[in-house]
C-alpha positions as CSV (number, residue, x, y, z in Angstrom):
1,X,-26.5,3.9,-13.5
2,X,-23.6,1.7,-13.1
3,X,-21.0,4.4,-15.0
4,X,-22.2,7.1,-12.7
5,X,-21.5,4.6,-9.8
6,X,-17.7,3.9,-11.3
7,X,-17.7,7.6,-11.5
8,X,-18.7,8.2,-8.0
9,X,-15.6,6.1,-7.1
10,X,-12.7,8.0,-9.3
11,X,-10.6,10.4,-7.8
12,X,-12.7,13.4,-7.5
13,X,-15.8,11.5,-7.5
14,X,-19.1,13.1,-8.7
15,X,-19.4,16.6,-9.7
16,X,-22.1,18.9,-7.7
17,X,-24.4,18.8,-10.5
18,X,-24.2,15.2,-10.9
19,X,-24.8,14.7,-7.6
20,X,-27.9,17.0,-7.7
21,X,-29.3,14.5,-10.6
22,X,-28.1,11.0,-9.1
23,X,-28.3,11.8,-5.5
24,X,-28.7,8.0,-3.8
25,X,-25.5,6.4,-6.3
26,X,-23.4,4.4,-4.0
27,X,-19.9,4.0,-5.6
28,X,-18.4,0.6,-6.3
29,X,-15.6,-0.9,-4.6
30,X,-12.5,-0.3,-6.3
31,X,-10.3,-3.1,-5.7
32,X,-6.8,-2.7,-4.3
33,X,-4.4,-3.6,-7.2
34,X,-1.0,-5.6,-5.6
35,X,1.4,-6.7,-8.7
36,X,1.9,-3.5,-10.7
37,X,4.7,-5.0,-12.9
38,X,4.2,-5.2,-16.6
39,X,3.1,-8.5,-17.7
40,X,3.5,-7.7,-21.4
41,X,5.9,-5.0,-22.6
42,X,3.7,-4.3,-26.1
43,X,1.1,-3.6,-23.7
44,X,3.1,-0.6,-22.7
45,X,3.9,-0.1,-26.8
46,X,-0.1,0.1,-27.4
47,X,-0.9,2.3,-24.2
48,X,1.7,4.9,-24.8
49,X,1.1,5.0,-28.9
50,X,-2.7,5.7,-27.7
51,X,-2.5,7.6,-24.2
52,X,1.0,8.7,-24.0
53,X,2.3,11.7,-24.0
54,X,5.2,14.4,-23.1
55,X,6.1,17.7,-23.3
56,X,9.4,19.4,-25.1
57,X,10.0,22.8,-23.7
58,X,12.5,25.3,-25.5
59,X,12.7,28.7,-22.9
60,X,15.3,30.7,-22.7
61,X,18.3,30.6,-20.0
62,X,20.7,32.8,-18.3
63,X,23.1,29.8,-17.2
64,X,23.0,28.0,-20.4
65,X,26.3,28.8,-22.7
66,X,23.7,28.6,-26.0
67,X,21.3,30.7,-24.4
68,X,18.2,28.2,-24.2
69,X,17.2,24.8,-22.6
70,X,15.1,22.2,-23.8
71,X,13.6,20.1,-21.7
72,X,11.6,16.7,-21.9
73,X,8.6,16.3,-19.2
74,X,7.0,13.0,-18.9
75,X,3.2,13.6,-17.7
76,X,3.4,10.6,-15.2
77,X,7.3,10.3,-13.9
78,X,6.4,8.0,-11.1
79,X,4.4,5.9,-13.8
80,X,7.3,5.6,-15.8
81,X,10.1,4.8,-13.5
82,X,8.1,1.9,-12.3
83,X,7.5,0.7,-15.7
84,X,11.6,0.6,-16.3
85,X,12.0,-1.1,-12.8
86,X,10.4,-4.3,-14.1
């Protein structure tokens, strides 16, 4: 019951369906996190080996003198510009 309570917290929250078959969960209280700076930079090392990712998009261009573009996306910019900050 308690993961379906953490779940009921998240972002979204529950799903209809779970909410059909867990109808009295009360989510937890998530609590408010203040220092956001990176205690340990192989902590970073370790989470982006195992969670990280990004994108490398080739497409073709018009105002390019080769005729293409690559491009290199980070899936959470915001994340990493406050990672580099500290």
């Amino acid at each position: 019951m308690k993961i379906i309570e953490i779940k009921a917290s998240m972002n979204r929250g529950l799903s209809e369906k779970l909410k059909l078959y867990f109808p009295d969960v009360v989510p937890v209280v998530r609590p408010i996190v203040e220092n956001q700076k990176v205690q340990d930079p192989n902590w970073l090392a370790g989470f982006t080996s195992g969670e990280g990712s990004f994108m490398v998009k080739i497409t073709a261009s018009q105002t390019h003198s080769i005729g293409f573009q690559v491009k290199l996306d980070f899936e959470n910019l915001v994340f990493t510009n406050q990672v580099c900050k500290n």
